[in-house]
C-alpha positions in Angstrom: 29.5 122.1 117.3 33.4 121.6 118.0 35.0 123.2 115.3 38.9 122.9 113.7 40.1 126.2 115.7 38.3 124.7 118.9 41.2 121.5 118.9 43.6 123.6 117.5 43.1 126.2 121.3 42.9 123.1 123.0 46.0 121.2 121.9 48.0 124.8 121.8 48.7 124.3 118.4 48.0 125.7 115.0 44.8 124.8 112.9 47.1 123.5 110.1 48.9 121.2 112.6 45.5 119.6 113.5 45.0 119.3 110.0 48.0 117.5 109.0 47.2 115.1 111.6 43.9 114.5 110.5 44.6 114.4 106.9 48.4 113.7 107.1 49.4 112.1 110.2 52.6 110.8 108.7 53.9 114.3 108.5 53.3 114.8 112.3 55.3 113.5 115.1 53.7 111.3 117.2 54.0 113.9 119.8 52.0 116.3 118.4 49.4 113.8 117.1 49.4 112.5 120.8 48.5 115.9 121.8 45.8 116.6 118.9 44.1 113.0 119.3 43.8 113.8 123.6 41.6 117.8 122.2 40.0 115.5 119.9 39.0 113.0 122.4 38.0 115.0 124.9 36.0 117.9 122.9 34.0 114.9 121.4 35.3 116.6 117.4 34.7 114.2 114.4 36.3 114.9 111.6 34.0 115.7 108.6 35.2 112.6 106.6 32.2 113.0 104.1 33.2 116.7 103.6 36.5 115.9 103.3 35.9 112.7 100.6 33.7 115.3 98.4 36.6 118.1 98.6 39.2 115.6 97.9 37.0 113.7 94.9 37.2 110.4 96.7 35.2 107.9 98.3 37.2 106.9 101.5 37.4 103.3 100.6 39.9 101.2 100.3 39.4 97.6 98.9 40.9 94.3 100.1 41.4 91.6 97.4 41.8 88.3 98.7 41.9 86.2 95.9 42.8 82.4 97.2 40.2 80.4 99.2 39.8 81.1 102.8 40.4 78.5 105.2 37.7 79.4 108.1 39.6 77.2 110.6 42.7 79.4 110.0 42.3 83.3 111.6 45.3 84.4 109.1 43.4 86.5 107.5 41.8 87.9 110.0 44.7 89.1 111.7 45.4 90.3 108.4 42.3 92.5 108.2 42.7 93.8 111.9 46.0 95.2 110.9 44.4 96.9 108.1 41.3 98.1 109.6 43.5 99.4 112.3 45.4 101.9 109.8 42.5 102.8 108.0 40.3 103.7 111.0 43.3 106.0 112.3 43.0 107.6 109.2 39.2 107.3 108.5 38.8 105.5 106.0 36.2 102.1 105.4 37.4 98.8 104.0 35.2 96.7 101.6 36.1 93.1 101.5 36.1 91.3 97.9 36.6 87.8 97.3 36.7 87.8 93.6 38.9 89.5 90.6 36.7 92.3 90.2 37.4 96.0 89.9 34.0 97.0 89.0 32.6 96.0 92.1 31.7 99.8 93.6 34.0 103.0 93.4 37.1 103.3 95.8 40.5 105.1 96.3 42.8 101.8 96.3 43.4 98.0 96.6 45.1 95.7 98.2 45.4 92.5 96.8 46.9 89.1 98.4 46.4 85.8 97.6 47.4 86.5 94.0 49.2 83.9 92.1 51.1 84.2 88.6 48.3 83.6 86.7 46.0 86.9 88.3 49.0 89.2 86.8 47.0 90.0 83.9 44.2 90.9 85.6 45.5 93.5 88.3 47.5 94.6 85.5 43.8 96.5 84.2 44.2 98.3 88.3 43.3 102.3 87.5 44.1 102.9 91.1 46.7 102.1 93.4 47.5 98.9 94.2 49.4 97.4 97.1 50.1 93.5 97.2 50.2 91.8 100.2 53.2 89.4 99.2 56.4 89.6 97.5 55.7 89.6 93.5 58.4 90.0 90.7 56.1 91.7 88.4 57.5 95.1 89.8 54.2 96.3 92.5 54.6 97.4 95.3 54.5 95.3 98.3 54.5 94.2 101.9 55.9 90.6 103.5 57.5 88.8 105.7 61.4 88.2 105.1 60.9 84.1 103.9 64.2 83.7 102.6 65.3 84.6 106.2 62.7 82.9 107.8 63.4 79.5 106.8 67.2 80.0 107.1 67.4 81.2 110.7 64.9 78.3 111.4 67.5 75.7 109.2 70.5 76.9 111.1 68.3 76.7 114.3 68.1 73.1 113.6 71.8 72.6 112.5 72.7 74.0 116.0 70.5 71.8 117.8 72.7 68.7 116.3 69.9 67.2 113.7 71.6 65.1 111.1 68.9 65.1 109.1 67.3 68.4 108.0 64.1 67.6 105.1 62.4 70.5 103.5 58.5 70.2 103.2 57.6 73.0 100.6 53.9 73.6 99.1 53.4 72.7 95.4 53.3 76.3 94.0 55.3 77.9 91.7 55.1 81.6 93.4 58.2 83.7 94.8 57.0 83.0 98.4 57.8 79.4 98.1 60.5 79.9 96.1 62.1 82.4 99.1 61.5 79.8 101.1 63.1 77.2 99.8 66.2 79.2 99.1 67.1 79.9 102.6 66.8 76.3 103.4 69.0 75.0 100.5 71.6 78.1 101.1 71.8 77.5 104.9 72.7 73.8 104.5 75.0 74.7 101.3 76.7 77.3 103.8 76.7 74.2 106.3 77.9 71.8 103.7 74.5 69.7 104.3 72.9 67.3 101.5 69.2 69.1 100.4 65.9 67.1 100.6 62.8 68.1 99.2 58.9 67.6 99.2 56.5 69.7 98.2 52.4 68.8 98.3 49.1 70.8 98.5 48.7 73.1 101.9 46.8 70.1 103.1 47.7 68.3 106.4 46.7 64.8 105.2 49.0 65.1 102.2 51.8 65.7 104.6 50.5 62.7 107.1 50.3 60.6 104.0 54.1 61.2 102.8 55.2 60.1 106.2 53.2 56.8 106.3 54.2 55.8 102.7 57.7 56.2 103.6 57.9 55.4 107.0 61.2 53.6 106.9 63.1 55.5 105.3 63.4 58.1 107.9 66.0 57.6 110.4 66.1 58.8 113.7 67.8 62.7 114.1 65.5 64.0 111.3 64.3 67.3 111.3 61.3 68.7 109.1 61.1 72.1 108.6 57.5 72.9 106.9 56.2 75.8 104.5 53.7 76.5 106.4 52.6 75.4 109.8 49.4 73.2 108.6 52.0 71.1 106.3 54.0 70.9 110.0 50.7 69.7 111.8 50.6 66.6 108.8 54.2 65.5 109.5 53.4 65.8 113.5 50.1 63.4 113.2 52.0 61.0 110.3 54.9 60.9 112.6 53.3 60.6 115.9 50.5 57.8 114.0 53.8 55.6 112.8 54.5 55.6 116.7 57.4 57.9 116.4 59.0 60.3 119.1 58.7 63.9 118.8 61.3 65.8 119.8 63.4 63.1 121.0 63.6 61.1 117.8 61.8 63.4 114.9 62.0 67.3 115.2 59.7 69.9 113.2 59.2 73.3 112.4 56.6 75.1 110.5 55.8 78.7 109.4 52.8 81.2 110.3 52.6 81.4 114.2 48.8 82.4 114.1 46.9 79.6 115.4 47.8 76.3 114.2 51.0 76.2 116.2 49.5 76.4 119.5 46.6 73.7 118.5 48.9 71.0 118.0 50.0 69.1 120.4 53.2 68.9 121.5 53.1 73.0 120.2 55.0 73.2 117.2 58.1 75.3 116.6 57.6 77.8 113.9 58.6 80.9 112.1 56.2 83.3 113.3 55.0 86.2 110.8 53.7 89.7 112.4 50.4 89.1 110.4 48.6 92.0 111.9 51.6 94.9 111.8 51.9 93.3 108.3 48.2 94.5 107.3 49.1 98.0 109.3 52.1 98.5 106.5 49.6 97.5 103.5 47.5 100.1 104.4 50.0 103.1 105.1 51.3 101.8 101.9 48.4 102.4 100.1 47.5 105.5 101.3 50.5 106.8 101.3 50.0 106.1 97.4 46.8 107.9 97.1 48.3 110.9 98.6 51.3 110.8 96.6 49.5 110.5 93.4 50.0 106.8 92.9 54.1 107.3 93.4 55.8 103.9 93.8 56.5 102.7 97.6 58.7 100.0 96.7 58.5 97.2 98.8 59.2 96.1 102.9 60.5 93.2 104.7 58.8 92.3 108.2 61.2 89.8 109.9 59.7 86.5 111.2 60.6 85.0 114.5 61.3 81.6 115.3 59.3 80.9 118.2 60.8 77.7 119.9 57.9 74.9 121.3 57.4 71.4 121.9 58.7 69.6 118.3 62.5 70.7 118.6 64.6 69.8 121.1 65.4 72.4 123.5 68.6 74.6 123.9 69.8 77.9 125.8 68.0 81.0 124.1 70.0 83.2 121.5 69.0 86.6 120.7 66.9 85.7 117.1 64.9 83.0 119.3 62.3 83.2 121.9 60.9 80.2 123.9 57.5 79.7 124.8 56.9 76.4 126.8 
């Protein structure tokens, strides 16, 4: 059997180096663990994970909270959990899935939690291991997510460059600091741009969205923008609009916010504010091990930011260096 000192001879390194990068990998350059992972690789060695979970008193687990309904037509999630299965396999541990707020659901060194809203704050509160939220949260945990505030503004000046004289903000009816983010870098970019605000906000639902637009059809004029919360509230306004016989780009822009499957469904393609869903999960987990190894130390929090990706529902300008186009 391939032994510790065996990958150690091979990588002409020091047992404690392949050690670290077993155990530690963050500690190790990614030369080293380059060099480690090729011995590993090519003496066939598995680490002794159930050796290692006994030593260490832990189980190897990590749970994944995800506390809002999943929309099965929707792969968010899912590139959610790649990311975080991705992490955790580098650093061999398992991830149990959990739809409901329950701790007592099996032993386990850690959570993370998403889909929370204000009202589960009592609950993950009674946490007695280390918890990583996937969104931002002013409660004071620990966190990963995109940059929304930024988001939303880069795509509201986007649209301000393009000439739109119209810019309308279709927000989701929550009261949680995503939405709130959101919201803020739309009203601060047309403040900045000394623009008049306009805003909606509805249930994540398409045909609320498609609904607004045929009840109030004539008020919208021509050179109107929407820029949506989320990309299935920017799928509504596309169908209302394009049901009422409006133009899209020509007469009625829009924008919405995700990037990971919607956007390219729709047709034209929607513009959007992309979010890196999958190195997002990767951060949750090194977050949250990174915890556990640090004796449940705080990690603070950390900003991914989101890329307008330009399509089919704005009109079309030169690239700049925050925007890519994909026709």
């Amino acid at each position: 059997m391939t032994t510790l000192n065996d990958v150690a001879k091979k990588a002409n390194v020091s047992k404690m180096t392949v050690s670290r990068v077993i155990n530690h990998p963050e500690q190790v350059t990614d030369e080293l663990k380059k060099l480690v992972f090729e011995a590993m690789e090519e003496l066939n060695y598995r680490p002794n994970v159930a050796a290692k979970a006994l030593v260490n008193n832990r189980t190897q687990i990590i749970k994944l909270f995800i506390l809002e309904e999943m929309d099965t037509t929707e792969p968010y999630y899912m590139h959610l959990l790649t990311g975080i299965a991705r992490e955790l396999d580098n650093r061999h541990y398992s991830l149990q899935l959990v739809t409901k707020n329950n701790f007592d659901i099996g032993a386990c060194d850690g959570y993370i939690i998403c889909g929370m809203r204000e009202s589960d704050y009592d609950w993950i509160s009674g946490a007695t291991k280390p918890v990583v939220l996937f969104g931002e949260n002013r409660h004071g945990y620990d966190f990963v997510d995109s940059n929304n505030k930024e988001g939303i503004a880069k795509a509201t000046q986007y649209g301000i460059d393009l000439g739109y004289e119209n810019i309308i903000f279709i927000g989701m009816d929550v009261k949680e600091p995503f939405e709130y983010s959101r919201e803020s870098g739309y009203i601060i970019t047309l403040q900045k741009n000394k623009r008049v605000s306009e805003i909606h906000r509805f249930e994540n639902r398409s045909r609320y969205a498609a609904e607004f637009i045929k009840e109030n059809w004539n008020k919208f004029k021509p050179n109107t923008l929407f820029i949506c919360s989320s990309d299935r509230l920017a799928i509504g306004i596309q169908r209302g609009i394009i049901n009422m016989g409006g133009s899209i780009p020509t007469d009625f822009g829009i924008i919405g916010y995700d990037g990971v499957f919607l956007d390219q469904i729709a047709f034209p393609q929607l513009t959007t504010v992309k979010q890196p869903v999958i190195q997002m999960g990767e951060a949750c987990a090194k977050m949250v091990l990174n915890k556990i190894e640090q004796k449940n130390a705080s990690q603070g929090e950390l900003f991914f930011t989101p890329e307008l990706i330009v399509r089919g529902t704005t009109i079309q300008k030169k690239s700049s260096q925050n925007v890519k186009h994909l026709f």
